[in-house]
N, C-alpha and C positions, 0 to 999 in steps of 0.2 A: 371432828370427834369431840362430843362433847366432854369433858374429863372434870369428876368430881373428889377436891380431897379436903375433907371433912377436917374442923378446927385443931382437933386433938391430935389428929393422925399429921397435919401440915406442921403442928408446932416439933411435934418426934421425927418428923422428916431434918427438919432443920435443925436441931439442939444435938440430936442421938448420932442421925447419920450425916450431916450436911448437903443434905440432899434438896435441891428446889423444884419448883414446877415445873420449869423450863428442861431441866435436864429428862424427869421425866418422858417428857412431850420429846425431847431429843431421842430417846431410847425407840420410843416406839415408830419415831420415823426411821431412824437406824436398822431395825428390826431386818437380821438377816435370816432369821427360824419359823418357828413357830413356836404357838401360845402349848404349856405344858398347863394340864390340872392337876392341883393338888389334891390326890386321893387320901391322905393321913387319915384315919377316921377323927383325930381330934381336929383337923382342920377344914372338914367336912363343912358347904354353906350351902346355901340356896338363894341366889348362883351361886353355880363351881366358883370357888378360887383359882386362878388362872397365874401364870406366873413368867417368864422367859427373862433371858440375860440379853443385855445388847448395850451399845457404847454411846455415851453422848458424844455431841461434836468434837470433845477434846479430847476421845480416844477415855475415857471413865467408863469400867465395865459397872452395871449397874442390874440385880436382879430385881424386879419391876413385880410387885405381887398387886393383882387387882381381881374385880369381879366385874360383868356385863350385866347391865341391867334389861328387860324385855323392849324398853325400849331404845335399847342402844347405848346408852351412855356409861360412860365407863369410871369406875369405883375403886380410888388407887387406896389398897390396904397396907403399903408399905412400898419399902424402894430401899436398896443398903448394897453396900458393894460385898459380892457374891465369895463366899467360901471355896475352897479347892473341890467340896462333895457338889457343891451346885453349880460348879460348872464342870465336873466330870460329868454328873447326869442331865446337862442339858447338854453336851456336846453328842453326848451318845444320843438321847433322846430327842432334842428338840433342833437339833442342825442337818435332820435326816432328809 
């Protein structure tokens, strides 16, 4: 999987949430759901925003927000450890 995370977006992964590439990449092999889109209309993109929670290797719950590009490659727009509402509605919605 090709995984891109743009300058400004890598430096707020790591300062804001502590969050690195690897962990990332951890989550999405972790991935025991599915990809949920973000419908908000303020967070509307083209691509969808896509989002799911899942753990890296060391058991870190981590909700993963990216977007898919046409050609496959994937656009990580954030990454932070998940709220009590984000993982009520990913456990109803995205562990079905």
């Amino acid at each position: 999987m090709a995984l891109t995370i743009h300058g400004r977006i890598k430096q707020k992964l790591a300062s804001k949430h502590g969050v690195s590439e690897n962990e990332i990449l951890e989550c999405f092999a972790n991935l025991k759901g599915k990809f949920l889109e973000d419908t908000r209309e303020d967070h509307k993109t083209d691509p969808p925003t896509r989002w799911f929670i899942a753990e890296t290797d060391f058991g870190r719950s981590l909700k993963v927000v990216f977007m898919v590009n046409d050609d496959g490659s994937v656009i990580i727009k954030s990454a932070f450890e998940p709220n009590d509402t984000e993982i009520r509605i990913y456990c109803r919605h995205g562990l079905i």
